[in-house]
Rosetta silent file (secondary structure, phi, psi, omega in degrees, C-alpha in Angstrom):
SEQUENCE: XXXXXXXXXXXXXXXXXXXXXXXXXXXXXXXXXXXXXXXXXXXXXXXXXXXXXXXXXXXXXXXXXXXXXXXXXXXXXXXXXXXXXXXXXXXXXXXXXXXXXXXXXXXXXXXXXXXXXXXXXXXXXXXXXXXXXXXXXXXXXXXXXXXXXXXXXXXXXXXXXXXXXXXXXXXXXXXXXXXXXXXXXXXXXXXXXXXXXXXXXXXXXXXXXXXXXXXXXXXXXXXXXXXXXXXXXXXXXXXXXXXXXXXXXXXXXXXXXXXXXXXXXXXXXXXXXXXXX
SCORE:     score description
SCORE:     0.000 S_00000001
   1 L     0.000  153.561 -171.604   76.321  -24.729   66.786 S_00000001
   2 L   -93.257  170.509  153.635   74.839  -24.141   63.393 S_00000001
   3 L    -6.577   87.133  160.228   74.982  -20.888   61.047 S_00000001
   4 L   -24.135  129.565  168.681   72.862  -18.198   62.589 S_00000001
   5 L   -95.207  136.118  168.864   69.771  -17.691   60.708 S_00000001
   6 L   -50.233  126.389 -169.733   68.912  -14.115   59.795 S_00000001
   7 L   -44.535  146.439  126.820   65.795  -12.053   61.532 S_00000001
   8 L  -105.031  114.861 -173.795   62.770  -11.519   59.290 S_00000001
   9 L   -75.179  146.688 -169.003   60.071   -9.473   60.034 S_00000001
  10 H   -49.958  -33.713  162.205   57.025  -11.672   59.726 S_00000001
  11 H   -51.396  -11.432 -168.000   55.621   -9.795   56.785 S_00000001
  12 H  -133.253   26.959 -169.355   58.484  -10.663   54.351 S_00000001
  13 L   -84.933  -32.837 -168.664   58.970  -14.263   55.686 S_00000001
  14 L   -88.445  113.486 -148.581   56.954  -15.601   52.349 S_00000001
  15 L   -31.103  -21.510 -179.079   59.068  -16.072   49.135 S_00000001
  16 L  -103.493   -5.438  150.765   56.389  -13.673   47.241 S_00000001
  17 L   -56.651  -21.536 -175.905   56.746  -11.254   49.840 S_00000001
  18 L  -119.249  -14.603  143.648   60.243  -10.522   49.048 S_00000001
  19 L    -9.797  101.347  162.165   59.669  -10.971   45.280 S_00000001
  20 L    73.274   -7.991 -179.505   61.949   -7.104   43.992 S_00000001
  21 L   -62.018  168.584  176.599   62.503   -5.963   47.492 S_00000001
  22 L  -123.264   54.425  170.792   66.016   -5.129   48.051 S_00000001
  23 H    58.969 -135.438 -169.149   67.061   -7.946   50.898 S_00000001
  24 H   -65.261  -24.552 -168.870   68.768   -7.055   54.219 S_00000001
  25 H   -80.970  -21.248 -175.712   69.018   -3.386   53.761 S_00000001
  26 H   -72.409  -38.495  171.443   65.043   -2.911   53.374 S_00000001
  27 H   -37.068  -36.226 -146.635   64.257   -5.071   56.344 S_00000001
  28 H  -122.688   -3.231  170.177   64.969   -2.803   59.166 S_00000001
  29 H  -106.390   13.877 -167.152   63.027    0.328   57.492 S_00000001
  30 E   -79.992  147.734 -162.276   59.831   -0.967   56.792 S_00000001
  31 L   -48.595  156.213  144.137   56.945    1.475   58.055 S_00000001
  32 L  -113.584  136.701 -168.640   56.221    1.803   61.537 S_00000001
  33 L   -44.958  -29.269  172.351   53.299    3.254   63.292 S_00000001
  34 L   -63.864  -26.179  169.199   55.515    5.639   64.898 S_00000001
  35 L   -90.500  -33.469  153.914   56.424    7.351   61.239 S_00000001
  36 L   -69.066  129.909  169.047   53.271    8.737   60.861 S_00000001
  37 L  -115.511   40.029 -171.176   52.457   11.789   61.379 S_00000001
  38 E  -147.793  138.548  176.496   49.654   12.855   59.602 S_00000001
  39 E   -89.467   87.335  176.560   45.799   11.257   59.858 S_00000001
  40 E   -83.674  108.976  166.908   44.444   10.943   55.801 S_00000001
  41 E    88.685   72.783 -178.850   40.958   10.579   54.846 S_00000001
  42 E  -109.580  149.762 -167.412   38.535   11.790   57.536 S_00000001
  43 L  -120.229  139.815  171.325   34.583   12.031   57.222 S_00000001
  44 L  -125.575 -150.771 -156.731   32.951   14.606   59.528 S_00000001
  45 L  -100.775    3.279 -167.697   29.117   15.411   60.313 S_00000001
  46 L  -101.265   17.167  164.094   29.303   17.737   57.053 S_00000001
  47 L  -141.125 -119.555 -174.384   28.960   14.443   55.149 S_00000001
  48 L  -118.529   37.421  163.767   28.360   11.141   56.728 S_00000001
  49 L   -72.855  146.697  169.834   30.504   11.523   59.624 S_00000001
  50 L   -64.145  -32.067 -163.312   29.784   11.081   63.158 S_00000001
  51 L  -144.103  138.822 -173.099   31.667   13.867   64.945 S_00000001
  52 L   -51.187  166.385 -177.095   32.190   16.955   64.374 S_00000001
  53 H   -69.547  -29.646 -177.470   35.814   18.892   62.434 S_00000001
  54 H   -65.866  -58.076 -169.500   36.832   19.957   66.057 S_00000001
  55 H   -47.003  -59.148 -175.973   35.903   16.851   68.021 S_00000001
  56 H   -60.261  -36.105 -178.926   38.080   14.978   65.367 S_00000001
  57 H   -65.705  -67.200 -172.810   41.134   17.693   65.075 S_00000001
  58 H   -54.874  -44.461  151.407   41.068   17.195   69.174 S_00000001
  59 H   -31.442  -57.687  160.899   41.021   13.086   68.936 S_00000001
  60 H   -28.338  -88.796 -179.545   44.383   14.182   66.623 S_00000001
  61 H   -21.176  -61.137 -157.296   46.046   16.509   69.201 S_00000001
  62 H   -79.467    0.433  151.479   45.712   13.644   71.493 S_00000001
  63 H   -76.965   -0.480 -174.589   47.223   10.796   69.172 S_00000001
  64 L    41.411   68.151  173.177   49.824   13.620   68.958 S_00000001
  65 L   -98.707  148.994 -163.190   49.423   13.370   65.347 S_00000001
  66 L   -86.838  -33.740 -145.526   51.402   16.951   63.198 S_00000001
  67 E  -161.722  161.369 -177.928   48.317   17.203   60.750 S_00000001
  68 E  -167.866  132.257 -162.330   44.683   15.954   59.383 S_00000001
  69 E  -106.374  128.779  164.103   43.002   16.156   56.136 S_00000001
  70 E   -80.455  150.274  162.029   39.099   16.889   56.460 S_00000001
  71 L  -163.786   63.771  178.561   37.682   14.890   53.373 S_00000001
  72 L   -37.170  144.102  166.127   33.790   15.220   53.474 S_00000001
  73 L   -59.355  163.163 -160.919   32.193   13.536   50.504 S_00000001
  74 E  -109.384  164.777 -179.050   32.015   15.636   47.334 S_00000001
  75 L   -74.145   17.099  151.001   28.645   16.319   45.948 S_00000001
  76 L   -58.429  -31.855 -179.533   27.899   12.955   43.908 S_00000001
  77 L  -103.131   69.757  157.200   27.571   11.227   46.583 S_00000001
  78 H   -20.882  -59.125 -151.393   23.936   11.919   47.451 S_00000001
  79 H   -79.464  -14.294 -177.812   23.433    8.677   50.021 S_00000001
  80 H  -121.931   36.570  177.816   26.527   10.036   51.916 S_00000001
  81 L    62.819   29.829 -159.497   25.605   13.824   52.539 S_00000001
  82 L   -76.315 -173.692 -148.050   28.462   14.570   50.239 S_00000001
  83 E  -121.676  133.300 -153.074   28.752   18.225   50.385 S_00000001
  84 L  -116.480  179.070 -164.440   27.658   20.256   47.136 S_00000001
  85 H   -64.647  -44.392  177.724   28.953   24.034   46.925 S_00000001
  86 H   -61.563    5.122  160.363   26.505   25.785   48.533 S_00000001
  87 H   -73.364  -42.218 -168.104   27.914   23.607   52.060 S_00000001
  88 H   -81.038  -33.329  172.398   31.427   24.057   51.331 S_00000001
  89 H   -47.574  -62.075  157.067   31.674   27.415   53.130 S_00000001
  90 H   -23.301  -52.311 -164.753   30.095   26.104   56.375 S_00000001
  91 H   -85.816   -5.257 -169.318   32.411   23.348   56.452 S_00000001
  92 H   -92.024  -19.678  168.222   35.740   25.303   55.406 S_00000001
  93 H   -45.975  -63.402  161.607   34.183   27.870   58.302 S_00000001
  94 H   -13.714  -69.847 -133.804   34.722   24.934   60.560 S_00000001
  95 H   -83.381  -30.028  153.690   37.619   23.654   59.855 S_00000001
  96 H   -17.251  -47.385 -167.311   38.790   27.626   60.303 S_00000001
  97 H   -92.302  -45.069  168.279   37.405   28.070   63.584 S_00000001
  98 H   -60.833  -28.641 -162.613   38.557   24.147   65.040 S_00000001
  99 L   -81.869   15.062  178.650   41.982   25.066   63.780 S_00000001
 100 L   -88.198   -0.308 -142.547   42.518   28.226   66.646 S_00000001
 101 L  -150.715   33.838 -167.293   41.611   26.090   69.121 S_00000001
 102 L  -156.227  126.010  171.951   44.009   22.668   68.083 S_00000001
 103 L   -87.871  -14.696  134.937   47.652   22.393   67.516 S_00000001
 104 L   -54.025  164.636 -173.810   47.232   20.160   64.599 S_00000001
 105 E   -97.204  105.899 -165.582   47.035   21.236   61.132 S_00000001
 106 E   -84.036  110.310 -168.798   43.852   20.694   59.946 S_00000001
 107 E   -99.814  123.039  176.511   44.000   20.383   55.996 S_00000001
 108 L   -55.282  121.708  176.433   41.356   21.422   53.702 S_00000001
 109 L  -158.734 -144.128  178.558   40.494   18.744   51.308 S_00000001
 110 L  -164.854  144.576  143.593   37.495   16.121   49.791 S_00000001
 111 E   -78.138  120.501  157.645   36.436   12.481   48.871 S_00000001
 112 E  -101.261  145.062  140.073   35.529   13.158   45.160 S_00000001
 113 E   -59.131  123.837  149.132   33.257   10.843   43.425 S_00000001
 114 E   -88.459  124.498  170.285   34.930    9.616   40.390 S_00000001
 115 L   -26.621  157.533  174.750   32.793    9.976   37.766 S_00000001
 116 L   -72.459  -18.863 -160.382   31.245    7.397   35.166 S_00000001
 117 L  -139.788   54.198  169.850   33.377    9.219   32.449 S_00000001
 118 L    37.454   33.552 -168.319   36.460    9.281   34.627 S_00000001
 119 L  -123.927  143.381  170.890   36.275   13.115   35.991 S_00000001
 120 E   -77.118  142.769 -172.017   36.259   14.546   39.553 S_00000001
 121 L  -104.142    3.725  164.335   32.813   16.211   40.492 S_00000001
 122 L  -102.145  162.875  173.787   34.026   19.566   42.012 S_00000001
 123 L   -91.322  117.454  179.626   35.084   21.882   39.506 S_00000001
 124 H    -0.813  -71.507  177.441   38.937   23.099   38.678 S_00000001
 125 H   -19.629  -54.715  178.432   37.758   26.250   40.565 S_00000001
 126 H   -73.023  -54.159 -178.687   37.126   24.320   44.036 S_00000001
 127 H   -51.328  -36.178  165.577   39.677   21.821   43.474 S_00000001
 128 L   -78.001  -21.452  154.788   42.445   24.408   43.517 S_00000001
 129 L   -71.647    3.791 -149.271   41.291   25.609   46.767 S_00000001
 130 L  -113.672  163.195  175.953   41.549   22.334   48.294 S_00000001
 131 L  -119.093   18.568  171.367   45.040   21.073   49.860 S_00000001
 132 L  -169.266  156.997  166.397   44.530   17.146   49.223 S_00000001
 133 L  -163.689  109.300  164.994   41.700   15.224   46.706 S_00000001
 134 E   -88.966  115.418 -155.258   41.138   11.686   47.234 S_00000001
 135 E  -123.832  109.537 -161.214   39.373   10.449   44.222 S_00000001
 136 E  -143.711  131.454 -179.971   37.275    7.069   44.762 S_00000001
 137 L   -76.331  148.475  173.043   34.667    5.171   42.964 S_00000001
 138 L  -126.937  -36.510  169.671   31.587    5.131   44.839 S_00000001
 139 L  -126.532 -176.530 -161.594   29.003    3.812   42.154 S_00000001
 140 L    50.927   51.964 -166.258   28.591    1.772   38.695 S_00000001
 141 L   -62.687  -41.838 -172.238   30.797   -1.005   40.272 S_00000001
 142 L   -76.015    7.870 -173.134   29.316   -3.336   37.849 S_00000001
 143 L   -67.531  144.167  163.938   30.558   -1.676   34.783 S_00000001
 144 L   -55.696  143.764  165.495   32.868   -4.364   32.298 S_00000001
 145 H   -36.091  -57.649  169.957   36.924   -4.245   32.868 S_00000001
 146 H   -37.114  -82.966 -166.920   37.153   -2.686   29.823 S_00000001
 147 H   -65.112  -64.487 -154.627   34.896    0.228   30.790 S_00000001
 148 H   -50.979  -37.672 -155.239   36.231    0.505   34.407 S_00000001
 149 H   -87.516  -36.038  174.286   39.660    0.423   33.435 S_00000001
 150 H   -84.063    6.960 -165.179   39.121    3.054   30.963 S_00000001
 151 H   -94.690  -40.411  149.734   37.206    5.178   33.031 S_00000001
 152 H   -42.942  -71.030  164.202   40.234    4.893   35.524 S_00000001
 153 H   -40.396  -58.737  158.727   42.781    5.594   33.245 S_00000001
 154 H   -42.502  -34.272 -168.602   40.823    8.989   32.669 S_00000001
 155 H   -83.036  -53.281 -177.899   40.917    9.752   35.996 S_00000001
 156 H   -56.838  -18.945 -148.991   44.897    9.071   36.041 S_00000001
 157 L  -102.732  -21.745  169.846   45.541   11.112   33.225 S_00000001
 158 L   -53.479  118.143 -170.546   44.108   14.260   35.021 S_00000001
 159 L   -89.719   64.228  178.790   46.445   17.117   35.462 S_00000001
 160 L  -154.385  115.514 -168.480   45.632   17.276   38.985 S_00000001
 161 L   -54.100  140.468 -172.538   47.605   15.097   41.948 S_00000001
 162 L  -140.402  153.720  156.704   44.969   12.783   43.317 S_00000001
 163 E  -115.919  137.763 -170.531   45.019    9.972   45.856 S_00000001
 164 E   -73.682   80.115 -164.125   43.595    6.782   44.460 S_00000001
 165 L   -68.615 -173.581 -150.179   41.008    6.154   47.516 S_00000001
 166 L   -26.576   89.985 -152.343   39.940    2.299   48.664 S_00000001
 167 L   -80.191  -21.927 -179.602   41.210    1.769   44.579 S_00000001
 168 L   -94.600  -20.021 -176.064   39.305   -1.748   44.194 S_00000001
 169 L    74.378   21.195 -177.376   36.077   -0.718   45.924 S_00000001
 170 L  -103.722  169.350 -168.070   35.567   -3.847   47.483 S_00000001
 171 E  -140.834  108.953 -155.566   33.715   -4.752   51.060 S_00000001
 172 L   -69.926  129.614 -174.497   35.076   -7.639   52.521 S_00000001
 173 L    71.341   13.399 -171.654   32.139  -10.553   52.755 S_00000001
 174 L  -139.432  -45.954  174.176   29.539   -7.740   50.831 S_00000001
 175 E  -151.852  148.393 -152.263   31.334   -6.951   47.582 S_00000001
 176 L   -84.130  167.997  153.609   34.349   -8.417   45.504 S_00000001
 177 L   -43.054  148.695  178.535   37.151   -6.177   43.951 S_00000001
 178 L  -109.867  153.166 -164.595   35.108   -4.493   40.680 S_00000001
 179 L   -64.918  128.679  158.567   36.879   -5.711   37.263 S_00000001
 180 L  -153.037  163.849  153.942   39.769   -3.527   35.844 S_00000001
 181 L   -67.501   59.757 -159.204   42.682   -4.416   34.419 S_00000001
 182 H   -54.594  -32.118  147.548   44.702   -2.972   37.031 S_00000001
 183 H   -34.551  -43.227 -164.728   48.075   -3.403   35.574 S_00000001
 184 H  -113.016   -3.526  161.283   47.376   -0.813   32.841 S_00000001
 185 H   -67.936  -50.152  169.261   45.926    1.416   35.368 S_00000001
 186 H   -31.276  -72.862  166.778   48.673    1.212   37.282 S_00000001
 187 H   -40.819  -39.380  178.120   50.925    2.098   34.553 S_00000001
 188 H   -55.935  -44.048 -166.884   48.525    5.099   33.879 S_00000001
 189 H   -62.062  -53.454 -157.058   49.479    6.655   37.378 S_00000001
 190 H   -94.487   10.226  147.371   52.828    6.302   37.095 S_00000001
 191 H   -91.443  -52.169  170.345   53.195    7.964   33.797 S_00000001
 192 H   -32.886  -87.516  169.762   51.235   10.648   34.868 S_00000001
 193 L   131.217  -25.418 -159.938   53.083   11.266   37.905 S_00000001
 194 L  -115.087   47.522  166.424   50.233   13.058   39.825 S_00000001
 195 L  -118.327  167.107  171.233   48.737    9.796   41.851 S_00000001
 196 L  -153.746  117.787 -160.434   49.005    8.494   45.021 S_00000001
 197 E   -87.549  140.770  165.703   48.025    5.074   45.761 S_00000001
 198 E   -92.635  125.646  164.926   45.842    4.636   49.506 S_00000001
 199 E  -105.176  123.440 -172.867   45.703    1.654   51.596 S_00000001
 200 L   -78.117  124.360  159.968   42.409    2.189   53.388 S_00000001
 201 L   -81.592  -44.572 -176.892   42.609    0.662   56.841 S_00000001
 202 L   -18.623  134.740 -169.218   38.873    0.296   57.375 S_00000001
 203 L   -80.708  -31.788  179.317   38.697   -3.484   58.554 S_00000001
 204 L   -79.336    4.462 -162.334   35.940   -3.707   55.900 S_00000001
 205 L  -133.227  -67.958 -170.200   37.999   -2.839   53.074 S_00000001
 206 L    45.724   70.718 -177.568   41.867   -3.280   53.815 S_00000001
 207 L  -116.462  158.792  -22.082   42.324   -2.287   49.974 S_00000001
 208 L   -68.056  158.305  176.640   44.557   -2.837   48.375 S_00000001
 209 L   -76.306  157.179  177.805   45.514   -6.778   48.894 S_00000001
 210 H   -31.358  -79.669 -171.327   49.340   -7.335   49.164 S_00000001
 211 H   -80.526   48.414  176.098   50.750   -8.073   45.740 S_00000001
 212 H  -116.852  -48.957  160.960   48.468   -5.132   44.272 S_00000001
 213 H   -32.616  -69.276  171.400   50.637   -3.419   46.617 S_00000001
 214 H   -63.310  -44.997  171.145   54.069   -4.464   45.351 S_00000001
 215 H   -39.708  -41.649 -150.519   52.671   -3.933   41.494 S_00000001
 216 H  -103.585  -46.580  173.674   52.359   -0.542   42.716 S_00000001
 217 H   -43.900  -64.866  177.979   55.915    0.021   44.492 S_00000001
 218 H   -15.601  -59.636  173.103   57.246   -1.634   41.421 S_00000001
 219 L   -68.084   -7.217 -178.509   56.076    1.594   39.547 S_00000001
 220 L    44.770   59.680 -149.621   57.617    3.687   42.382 S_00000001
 221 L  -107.291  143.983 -170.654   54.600    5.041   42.331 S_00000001
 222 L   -82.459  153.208 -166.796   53.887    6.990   46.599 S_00000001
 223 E  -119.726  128.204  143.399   51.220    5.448   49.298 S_00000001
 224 E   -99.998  139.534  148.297   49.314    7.180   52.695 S_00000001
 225 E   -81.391  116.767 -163.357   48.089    4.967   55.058 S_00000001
 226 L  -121.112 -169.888 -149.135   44.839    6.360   55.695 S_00000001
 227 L  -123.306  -56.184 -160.111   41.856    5.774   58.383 S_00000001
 228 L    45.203   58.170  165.172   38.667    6.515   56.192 S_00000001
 229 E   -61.199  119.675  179.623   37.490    7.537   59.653 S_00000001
 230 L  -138.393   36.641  163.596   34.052    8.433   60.093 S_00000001
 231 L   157.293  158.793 -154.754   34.887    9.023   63.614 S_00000001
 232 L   -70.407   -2.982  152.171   37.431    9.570   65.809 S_00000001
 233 L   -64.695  -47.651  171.123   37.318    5.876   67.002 S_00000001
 234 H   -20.988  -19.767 -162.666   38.187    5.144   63.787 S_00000001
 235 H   -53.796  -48.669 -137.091   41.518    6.603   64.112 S_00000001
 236 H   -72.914   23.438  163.417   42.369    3.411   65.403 S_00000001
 237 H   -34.908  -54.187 -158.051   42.091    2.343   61.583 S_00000001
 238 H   -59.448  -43.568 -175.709   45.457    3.654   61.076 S_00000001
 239 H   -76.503    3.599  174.828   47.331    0.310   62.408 S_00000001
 240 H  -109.481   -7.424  147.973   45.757   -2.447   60.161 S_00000001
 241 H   -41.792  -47.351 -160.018   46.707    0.605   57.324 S_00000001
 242 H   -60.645  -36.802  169.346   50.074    0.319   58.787 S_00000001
 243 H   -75.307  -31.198  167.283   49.837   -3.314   58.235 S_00000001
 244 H   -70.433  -51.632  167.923   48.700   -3.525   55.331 S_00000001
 245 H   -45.253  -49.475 -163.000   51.750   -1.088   54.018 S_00000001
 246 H   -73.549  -48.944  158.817   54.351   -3.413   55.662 S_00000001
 247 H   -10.493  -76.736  164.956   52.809   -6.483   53.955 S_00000001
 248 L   -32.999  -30.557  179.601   53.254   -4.655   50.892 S_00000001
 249 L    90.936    4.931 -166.166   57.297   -4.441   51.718 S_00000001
 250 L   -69.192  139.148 -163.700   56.559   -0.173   52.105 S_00000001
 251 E  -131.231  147.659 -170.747   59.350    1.529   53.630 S_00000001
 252 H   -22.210  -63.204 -125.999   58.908    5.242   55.622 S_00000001
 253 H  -115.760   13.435  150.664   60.123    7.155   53.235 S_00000001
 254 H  -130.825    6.031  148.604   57.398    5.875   50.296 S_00000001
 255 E  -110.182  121.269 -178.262   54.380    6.962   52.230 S_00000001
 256 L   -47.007  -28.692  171.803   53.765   10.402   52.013 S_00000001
 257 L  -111.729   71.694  142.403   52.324   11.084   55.535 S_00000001
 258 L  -127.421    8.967  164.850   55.371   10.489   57.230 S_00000001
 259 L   -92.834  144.324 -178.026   56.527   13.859   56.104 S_00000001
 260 L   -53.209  177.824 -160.939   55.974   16.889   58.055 S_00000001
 261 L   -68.308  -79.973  176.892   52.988   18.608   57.099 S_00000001
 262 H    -4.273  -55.848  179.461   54.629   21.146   54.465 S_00000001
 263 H  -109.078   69.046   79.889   55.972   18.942   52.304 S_00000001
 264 H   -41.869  -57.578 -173.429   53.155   16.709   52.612 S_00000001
 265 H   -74.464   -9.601  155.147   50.858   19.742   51.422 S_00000001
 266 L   -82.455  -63.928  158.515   53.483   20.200   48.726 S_00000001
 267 L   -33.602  -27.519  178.417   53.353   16.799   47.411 S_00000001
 268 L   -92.776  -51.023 -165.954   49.492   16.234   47.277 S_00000001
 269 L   -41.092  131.218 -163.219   48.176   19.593   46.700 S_00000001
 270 L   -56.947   -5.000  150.920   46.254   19.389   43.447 S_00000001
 271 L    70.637   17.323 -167.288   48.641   21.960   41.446 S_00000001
 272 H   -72.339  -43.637 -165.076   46.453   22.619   38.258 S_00000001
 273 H   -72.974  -10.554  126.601   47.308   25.818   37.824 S_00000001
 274 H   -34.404  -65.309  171.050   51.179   23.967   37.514 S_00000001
 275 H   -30.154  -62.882 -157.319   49.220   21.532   35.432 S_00000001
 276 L   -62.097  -25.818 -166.671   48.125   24.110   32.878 S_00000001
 277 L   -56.634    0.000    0.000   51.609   26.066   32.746 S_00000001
């Protein structure tokens, strides 16, 4: 009989899949659906969500998920009900009142619109009250590489930990990836220090593509697998996220919500007044 050949998991059978990975010992840790425990980047009815903060915290409980970040649109985003200050009380009422009645930990947080001039659209003030900010272009798609990328690069450069939502903005068969240099964004994050990249499971997005992925490990720069749920069917989001991660070569223990909630909300939370110190 010949040589046994060694197992691969099917994600890393193709020679640019394993491109910097570090061979047999990474194989057997690569994420599993089963290491998360936390739901990232949920839309409720206080934006453009379907279902309500309870109805969603209770869809949690019953994926026996530890934790869940509400993250209503911020107010820029007019077309999606995002939620402008005089709102945010209602919905932080909510998420108060769903969490007595839920054993997950329901985490305060937002989608911000990034800005045309690379800035977050709640104010330092808000932002510090929040325990996660996912920061995502929603308009000017069509801006040149040049301007996108530097308009990015602003945004990394922010002394406030952000996760880098659906980061190309594209809509699979409706709109391409929008032009940046991506490379020198990249680089921006992980000098900074205070990013997090997201692979959006929405089947209409799956962003980021694979070797976008590894560029970004490369930089050892941390991932969530999120839902961008905008209802609690959605959850079931989380396993082409999951998929997308392994693609990628991602191992447990470089996506942040596979940590208990605590040091999850230590790792994310937006820290400025650390920033400023």
């Amino acid at each position: 009989m010949g040589a046994s050949v060694p197992y691969r998991p099917p994600e890393l059978r193709e020679p640019e899949a394993r491109e910097g990975l570090e061979g047999e010992a990474l194989e057997p840790s690569l994420l599993k659906y089963d290491d998360v425990r936390g739901l990232i980047h949920c839309h409720t009815v206080h934006s453009d969500g379907r279902d309500t903060v309870l109805a969603m915290a209770q869809a949690a409980d019953e994926l026996g998920m530890t934790y869940l970040t509400i993250t209503d649109h911020s107010p820029e985003a007019h077309y999606a009900r995002g939620v402008p200050l005089d709102r945010l009380k209602a919905q932080w009422d909510d998420i108060a009142a769903a969490q007595e009645r839920v054993a997950v930990r329901i985490l305060r947080g937002t989608e911000s619109d990034i800005t045309a001039e690379g800035a977050l659209d709640y104010p330092d003030e808000i932002l510090e009250q929040l325990d996660v900010v996912i920061a995502s272009v929603h308009n000017r798609f069509r801006m040149d590489a040049a301007t996108m990328t530097a308009r990015l690069i602003r945004l990394m450069r922010l002394p406030v930990f952000k996760i880098w939502g659906h980061p190309l903005g594209r809509i699979i068969g409706n709109r391409e990836p929008f032009a940046c240099d991506v490379e020198a964004v990249l680089d921006a994050a992980a000098e900074n220090g205070r990013t997090a990249i997201e692979l959006n499971g929405d089947p209409h997005r799956l962003d980021l593509p694979p070797h976008w992925i590894r560029a970004a490990r490369a930089r050892h720069l941390p991932f969530v697998v999120s839902t961008d749920a905008h209802s609690t069917q959605a959850f079931g989001y989380l396993r082409f996220s999951v998929a997308m991660a392994r693609r990628g070569g991602l191992t447990r223990d470089e996506v942040l919500n596979t940590a208990d909630v605590e040091t999850f909300r230590q790792r994310v939370r937006p820290q400025l007044t650390a920033a400023r110190e």
